[in-house]
C-alpha positions in Angstrom: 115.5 98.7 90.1 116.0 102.4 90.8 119.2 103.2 92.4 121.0 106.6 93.7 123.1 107.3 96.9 121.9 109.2 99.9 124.4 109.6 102.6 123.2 109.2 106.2 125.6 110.0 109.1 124.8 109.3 112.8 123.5 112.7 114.3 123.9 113.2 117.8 121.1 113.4 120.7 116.9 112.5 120.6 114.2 113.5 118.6 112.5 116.0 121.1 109.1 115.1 122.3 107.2 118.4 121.0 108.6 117.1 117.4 108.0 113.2 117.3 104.4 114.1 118.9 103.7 115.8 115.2 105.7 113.5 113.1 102.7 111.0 114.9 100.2 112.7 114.1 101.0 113.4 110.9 102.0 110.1 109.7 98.6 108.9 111.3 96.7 111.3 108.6 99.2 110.9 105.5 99.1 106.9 105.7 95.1 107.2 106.0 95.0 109.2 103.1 96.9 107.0 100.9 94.6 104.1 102.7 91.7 105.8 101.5 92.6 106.5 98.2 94.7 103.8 97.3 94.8 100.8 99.5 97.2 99.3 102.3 98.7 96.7 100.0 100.0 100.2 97.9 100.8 101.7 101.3 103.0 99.1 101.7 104.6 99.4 98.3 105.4 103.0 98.7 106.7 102.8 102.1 109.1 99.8 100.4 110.3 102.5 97.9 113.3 104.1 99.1 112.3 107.8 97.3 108.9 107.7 99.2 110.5 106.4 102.9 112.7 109.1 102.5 110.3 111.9 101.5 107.7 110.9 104.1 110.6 111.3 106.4 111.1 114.6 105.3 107.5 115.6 104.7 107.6 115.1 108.7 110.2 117.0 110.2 114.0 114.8 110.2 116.9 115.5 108.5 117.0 114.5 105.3 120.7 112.7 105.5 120.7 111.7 109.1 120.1 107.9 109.9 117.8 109.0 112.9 115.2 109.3 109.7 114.9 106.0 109.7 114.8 104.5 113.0 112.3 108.1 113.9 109.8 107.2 111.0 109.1 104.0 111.6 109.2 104.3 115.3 106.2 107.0 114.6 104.4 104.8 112.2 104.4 101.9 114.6 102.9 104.3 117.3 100.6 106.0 114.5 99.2 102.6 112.8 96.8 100.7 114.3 95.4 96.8 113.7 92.0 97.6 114.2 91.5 101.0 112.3 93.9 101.0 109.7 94.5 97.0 109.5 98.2 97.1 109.0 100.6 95.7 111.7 104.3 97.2 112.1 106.4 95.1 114.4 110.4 95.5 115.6 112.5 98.5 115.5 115.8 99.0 117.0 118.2 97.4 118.7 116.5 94.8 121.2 112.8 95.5 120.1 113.8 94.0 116.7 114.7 90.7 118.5 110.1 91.0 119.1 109.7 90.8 115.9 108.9 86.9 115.8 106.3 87.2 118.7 104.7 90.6 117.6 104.0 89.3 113.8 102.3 86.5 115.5 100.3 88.2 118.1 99.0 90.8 115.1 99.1 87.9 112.5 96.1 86.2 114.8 94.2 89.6 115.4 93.9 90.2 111.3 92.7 86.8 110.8 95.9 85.2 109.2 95.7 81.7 108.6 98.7 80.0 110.6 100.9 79.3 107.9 100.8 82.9 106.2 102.2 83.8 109.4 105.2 81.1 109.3 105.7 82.2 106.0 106.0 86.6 107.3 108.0 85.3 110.5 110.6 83.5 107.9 110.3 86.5 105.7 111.5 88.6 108.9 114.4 86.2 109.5 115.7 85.8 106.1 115.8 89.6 104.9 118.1 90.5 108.6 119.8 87.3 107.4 120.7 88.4 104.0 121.5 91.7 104.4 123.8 90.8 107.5 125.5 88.0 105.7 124.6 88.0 101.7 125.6 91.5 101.3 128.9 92.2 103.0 129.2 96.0 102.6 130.8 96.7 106.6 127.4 97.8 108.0 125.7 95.5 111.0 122.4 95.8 111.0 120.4 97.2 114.6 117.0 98.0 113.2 114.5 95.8 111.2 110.8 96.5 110.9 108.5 94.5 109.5 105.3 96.3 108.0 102.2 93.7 106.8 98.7 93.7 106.1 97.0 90.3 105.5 98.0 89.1 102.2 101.3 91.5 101.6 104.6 92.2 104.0 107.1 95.0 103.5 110.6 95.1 105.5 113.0 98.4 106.1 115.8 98.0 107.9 119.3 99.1 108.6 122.9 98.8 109.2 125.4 101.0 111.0 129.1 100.8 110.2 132.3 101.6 112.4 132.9 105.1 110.7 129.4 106.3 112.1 127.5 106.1 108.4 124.1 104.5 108.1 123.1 101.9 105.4 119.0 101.4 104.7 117.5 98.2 102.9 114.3 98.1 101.6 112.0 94.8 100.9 108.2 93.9 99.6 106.6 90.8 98.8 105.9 89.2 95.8 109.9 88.5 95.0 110.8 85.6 93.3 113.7 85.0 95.4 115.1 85.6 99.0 119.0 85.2 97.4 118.8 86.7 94.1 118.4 90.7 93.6 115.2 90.9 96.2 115.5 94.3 97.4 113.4 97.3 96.4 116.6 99.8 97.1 119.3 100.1 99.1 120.2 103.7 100.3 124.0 104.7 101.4 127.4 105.8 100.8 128.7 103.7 97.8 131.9 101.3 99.0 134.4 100.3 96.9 134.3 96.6 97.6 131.3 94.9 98.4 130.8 91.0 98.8 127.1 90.3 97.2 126.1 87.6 97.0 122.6 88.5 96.1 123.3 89.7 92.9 122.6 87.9 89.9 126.1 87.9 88.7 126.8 85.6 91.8 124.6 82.9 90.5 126.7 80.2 89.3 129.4 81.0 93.1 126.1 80.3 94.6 125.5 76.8 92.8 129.5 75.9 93.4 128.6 76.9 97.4 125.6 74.8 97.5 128.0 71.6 96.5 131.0 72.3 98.4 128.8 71.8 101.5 127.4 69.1 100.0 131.1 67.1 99.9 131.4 67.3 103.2 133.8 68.9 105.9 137.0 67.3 105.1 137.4 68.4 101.6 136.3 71.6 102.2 138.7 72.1 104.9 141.4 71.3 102.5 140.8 73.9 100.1 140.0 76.5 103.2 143.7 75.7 103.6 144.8 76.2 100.6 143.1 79.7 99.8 145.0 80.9 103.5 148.6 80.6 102.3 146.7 83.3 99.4 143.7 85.5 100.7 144.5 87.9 103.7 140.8 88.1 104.2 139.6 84.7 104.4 137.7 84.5 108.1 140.1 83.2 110.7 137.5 81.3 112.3 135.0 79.0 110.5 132.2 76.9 112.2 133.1 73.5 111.4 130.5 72.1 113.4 127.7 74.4 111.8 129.3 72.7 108.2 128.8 69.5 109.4 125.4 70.1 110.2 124.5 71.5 106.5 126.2 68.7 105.1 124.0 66.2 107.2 121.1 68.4 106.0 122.1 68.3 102.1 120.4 71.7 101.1 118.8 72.0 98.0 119.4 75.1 97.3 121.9 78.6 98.2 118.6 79.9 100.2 118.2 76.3 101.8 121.7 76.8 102.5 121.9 79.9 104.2 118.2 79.5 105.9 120.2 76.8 108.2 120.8 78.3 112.0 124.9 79.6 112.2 125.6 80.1 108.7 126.8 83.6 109.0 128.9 85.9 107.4 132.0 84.4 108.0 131.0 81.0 106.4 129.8 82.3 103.2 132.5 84.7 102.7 134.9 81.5 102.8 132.3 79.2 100.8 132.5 82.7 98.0 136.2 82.6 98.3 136.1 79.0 97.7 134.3 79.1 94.8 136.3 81.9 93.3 139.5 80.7 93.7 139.6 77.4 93.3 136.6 76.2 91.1 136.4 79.7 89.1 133.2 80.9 90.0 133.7 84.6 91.2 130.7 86.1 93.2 129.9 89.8 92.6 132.5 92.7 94.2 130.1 95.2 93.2 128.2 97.5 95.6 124.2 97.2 95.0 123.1 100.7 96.5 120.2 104.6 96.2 114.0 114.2 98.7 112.1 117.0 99.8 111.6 119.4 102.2 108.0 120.7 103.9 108.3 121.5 107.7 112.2 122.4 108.4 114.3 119.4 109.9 114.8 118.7 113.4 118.3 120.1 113.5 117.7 123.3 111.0 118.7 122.1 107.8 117.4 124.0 105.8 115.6 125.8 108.4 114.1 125.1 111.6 110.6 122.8 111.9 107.5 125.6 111.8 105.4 124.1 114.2 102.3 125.9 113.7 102.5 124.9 109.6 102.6 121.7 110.7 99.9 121.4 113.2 97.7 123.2 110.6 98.6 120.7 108.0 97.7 117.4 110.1 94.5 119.6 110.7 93.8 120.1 107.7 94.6 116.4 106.2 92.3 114.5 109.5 89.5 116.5 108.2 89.8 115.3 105.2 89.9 111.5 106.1 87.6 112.3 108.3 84.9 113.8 105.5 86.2 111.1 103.2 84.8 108.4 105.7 81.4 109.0 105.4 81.7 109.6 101.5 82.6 113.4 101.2 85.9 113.1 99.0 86.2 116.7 98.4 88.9 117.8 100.6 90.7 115.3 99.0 90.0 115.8 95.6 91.2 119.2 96.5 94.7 117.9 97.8 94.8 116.3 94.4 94.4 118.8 92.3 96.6 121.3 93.7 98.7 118.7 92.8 98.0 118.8 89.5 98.4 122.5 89.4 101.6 122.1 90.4 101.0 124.0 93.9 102.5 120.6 96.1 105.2 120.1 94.4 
């Protein structure tokens, strides 16, 4: 896995209308081209890729370190993409429209053709990243926008957090991991923290096992060693769902993703299962941080220069004539593209 740090503060006021209107339009002609060429499963992929998000981002006209990026792009994606032409589906977004999620992947899931249970599968693919990165990974940052990107066979997720000081924290997902609980990000982009409770990482492994069992023994001796831990960790929760713990002990989970997949195991409860584990049966989890550009058109707020509009219009003209001519079989523009690429004139 790639990493790097990007830092992305909260910028004041909206993206202006004249702006987002191009950043449409152009994302509209950029995914098609990669459509054409390469595929939407590989759309997909690159979107899930941290470097690309945030260069697309750029390529359109935000601010390379402002979290607006985010939250801007995939708000014009979802707006740009459609079921029917481009066979993709983009559901959520911020705040309360990421709460839709469930219903949109279902109402798009039935227009591609999904069987029924590839579309249980994508909703509890939805739930369990949010879940994960809100409770797994305990880094201070509360996640208000989730977007979930699929196509019939493949799903992507990008999504992020916001912490008290104002900073942003972006986590990118794609199908095809082995694991929801171990390591199953693409990339995580943000400010590095000092101390970070993940319990995703590989190096948490054997905490997760001791978790798993201490659940498993019921409420009574866990509450004893909850005890115990208080009289020597200041940041042990001071509240834990005991009737949640009774409920995964009458379930018996199989497994840490079992586990956590269980309604009202939050943060709090496995920060005290972690602790748990650590102090009493050895078993530390990780206290490592797992975090990760370019410029065409200007940013929104100037940096480095002020968006010029009429480069860009002429751009998105000039790329939806080439999906256009690529359509009915005339690849030339594109080939073009390329290999001003390969001269080194696009880079």
């Amino acid at each position: 896995m790639r990493k790097g740090t990007a830092y992305l503060p909260l910028h004041g006021g909206k993206c202006p209308p004249w702006l987002f209107k191009r950043m449409k339009n152009l994302c509209k002609v950029v995914s098609e081209i990669i459509i054409e060429e390469y595929g939407r499963n590989e759309f997909l992929k690159r979107i899930s890729d941290p470097f690309f998000f945030q260069s697309f981002g750029c390529l359109v006209g935000f601010d390379w370190h402002s979290s607006g990026l985010t939250t801007t792009l995939c708000g014009a994606l979802k707006e740009a993409l459609s079921v029917k032409e481009h066979g993709i589906g983009v559901c959520g977004g911020k705040g309360k429209v990421s709460r839709r999620t469930p219903e949109e992947i279902e109402k798009i899931g039935e227009k591609l053709g999904i069987p029924f249970w590839k579309i249980e599968k994508m909703k509890y693919a939805s739930k369990m990243s949010a879940k994960v990165d809100n409770s797994l990974i305990q880094d201070g940052y509360h996640l208000y926008h989730h977007v979930f990107f699929f196509t019939k066979d493949k799903w992507a997720v990008v999504q992020q957090g916001m912490s008290e000081n104002g900073w942003a924290r972006r986590y990118h997902w794609l199908s095809g991991i082995e694991s929801f609980v171990i390591e199953p990000h693409q990339g995580i982009v943000g400010e590095k923290e000092n101390k970070v409770l993940d319990m995703t990482s590989r190096k948490s492994k054997e905490c997760q096992k001791i978790c798993v069992d201490v659940v498993k023994d019921g409420t009574n001796v866990l509450k004893k060693m909850v005890n115990e831990i208080r009289e020597k960790v200041l940041f042990m929760p001071k509240r834990i769902n005991w009737n949640v713990l009774r409920e995964a002990y009458e379930i018996q989970p199989r497994n840490y993703e079992e586990l956590i997949s269980i309604k009202g195991i939050g943060p709090g409860i496995i920060r005290a299962l972690a602790l748990v584990s650590e102090l009493i049966y050895g078993e530390p989890p990780s206290w490592e941080d797992p975090v990760k550009f370019s410029f065409a058109h200007g940013g929104k707020d100037g940096v480095p220069y002020p968006v010029n509009k009429e480069r860009m219009d002429r751009v998105i003209e000039i790329l939806k004539k080439g999906i256009e001519e690529a359509k009915i079989g005339d690849k030339e523009k594109l080939r073009a593209i390329r290999r001003l690429k390969e001269m080194r004139i696009l880079e």
